[in-house]
C-alpha positions as CSV (number, residue, x, y, z in Angstrom):
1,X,0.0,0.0,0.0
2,X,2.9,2.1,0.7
3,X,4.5,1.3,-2.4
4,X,1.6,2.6,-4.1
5,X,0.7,5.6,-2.5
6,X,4.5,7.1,-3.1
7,X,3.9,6.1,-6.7
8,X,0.9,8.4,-7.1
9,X,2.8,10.9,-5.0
10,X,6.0,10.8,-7.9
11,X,3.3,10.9,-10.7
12,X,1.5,14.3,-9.0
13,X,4.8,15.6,-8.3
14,X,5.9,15.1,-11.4
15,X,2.5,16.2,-13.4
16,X,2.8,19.4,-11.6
17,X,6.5,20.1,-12.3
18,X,5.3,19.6,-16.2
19,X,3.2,22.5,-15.6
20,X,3.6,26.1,-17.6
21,X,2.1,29.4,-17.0
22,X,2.1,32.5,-18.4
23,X,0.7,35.4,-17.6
24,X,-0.1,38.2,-20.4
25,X,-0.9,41.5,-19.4
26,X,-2.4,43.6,-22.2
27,X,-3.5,47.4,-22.1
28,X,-6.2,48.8,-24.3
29,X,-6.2,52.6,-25.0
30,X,-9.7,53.3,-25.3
31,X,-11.8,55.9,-27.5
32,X,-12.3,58.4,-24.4
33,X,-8.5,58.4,-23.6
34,X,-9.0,55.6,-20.7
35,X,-6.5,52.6,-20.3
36,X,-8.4,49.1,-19.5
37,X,-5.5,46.8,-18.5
38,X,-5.9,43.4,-18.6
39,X,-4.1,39.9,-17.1
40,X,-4.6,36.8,-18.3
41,X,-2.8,33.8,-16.8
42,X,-2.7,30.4,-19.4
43,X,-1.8,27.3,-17.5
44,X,-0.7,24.6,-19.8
45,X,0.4,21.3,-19.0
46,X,3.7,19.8,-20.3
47,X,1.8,16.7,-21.4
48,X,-1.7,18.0,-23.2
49,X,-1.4,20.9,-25.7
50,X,-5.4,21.7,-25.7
51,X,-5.0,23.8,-28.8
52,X,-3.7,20.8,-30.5
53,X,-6.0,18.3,-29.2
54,X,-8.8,21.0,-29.9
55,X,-7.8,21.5,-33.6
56,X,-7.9,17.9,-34.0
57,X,-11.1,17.1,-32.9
58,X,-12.3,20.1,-35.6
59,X,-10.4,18.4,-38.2
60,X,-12.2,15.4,-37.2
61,X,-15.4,16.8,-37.3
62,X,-15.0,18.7,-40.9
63,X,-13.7,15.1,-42.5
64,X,-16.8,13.3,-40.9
65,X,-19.1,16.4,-41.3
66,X,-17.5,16.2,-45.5
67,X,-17.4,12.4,-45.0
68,X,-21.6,11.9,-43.9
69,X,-22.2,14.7,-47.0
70,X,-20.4,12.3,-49.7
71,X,-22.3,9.1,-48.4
72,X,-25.5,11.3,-48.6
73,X,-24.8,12.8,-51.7
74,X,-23.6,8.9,-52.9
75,X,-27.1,7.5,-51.7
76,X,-29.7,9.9,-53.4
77,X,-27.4,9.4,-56.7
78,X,-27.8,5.4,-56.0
79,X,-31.8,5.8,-55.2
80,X,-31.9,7.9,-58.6
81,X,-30.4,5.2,-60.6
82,X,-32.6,2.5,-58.6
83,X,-35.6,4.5,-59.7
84,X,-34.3,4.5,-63.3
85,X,-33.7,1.4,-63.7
86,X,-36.7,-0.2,-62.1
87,X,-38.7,2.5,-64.9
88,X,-36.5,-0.1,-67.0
89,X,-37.3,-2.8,-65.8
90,X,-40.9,-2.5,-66.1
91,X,-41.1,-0.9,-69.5
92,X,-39.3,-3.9,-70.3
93,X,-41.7,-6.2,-68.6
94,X,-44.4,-4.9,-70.7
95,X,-42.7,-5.2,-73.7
96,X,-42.0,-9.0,-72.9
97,X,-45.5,-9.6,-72.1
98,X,-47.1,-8.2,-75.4
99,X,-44.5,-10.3,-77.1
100,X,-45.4,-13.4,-75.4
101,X,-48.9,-12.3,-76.1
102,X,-48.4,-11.8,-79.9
103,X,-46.7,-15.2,-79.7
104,X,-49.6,-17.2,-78.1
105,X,-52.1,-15.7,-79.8
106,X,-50.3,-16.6,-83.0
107,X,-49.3,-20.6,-81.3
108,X,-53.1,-20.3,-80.7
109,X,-53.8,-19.3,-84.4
110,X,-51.6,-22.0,-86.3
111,X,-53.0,-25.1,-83.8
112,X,-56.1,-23.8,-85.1
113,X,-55.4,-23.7,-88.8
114,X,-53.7,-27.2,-88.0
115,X,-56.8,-28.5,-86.5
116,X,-59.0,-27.3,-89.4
117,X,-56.8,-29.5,-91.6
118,X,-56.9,-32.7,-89.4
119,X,-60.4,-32.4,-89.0
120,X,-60.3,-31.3,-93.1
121,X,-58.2,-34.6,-93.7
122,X,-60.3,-37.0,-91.7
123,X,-63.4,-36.2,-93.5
124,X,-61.4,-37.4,-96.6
């Protein structure tokens, strides 16, 4: 237990040690002729640069932001071409079925003629 709590006493000590600040005083002149001074203090940690880890996570989001608007973009275009070709498709489908109509009803025809002549030639 010992061990362990002087281990998380060297990590603290050194996390804080890793530690920057800086303090920025900056004066504005104003309009009237008044000075407004100002002080910040930036505390930065020797480990995490935030500005870095922040300007990742916007890059992040602008390539999945551009990535989500491709895959959109991608998926109307497919249901556009779907559409189109199921038009296809069924145009098609019609087509086939007046042939196969045409067909029968010309099948239908010859059997006919065919039968008129058997029956023709039995009378003989």
């Amino acid at each position: 237990m010992k061990k362990q709590i002087l281990a998380a006493t060297a990590v603290l000590a050194f996390l804080m040690s890793c530690t920057k600040s800086t303090t920025k005083i900056e004066k504005v002149e104003n309009p009237d002729g008044t000075t407004t001074t100002t002080t910040v203090t930036e505390t930065h940690s020797g480990l995490v640069d935030t500005a870095k880890v922040d300007k990742a996570k916007s890059d992040v989001k602008n390539t999945l932001d551009k990535t989500g608007d491709k895959i959109d973009e991608t998926a109307k275009k497919t249901k556009e071409n779907l559409n189109e070709v199921g038009k296809d498709i069924k145009q098609g489908a019609k087509e086939t079925g007046k042939d196969v109509k045409e067909a029968a009803a010309k099948g239908a025809e010859k059997l006919e003629e065919g039968a008129k002549k058997l029956k023709e030639d039995l009378k003989k």
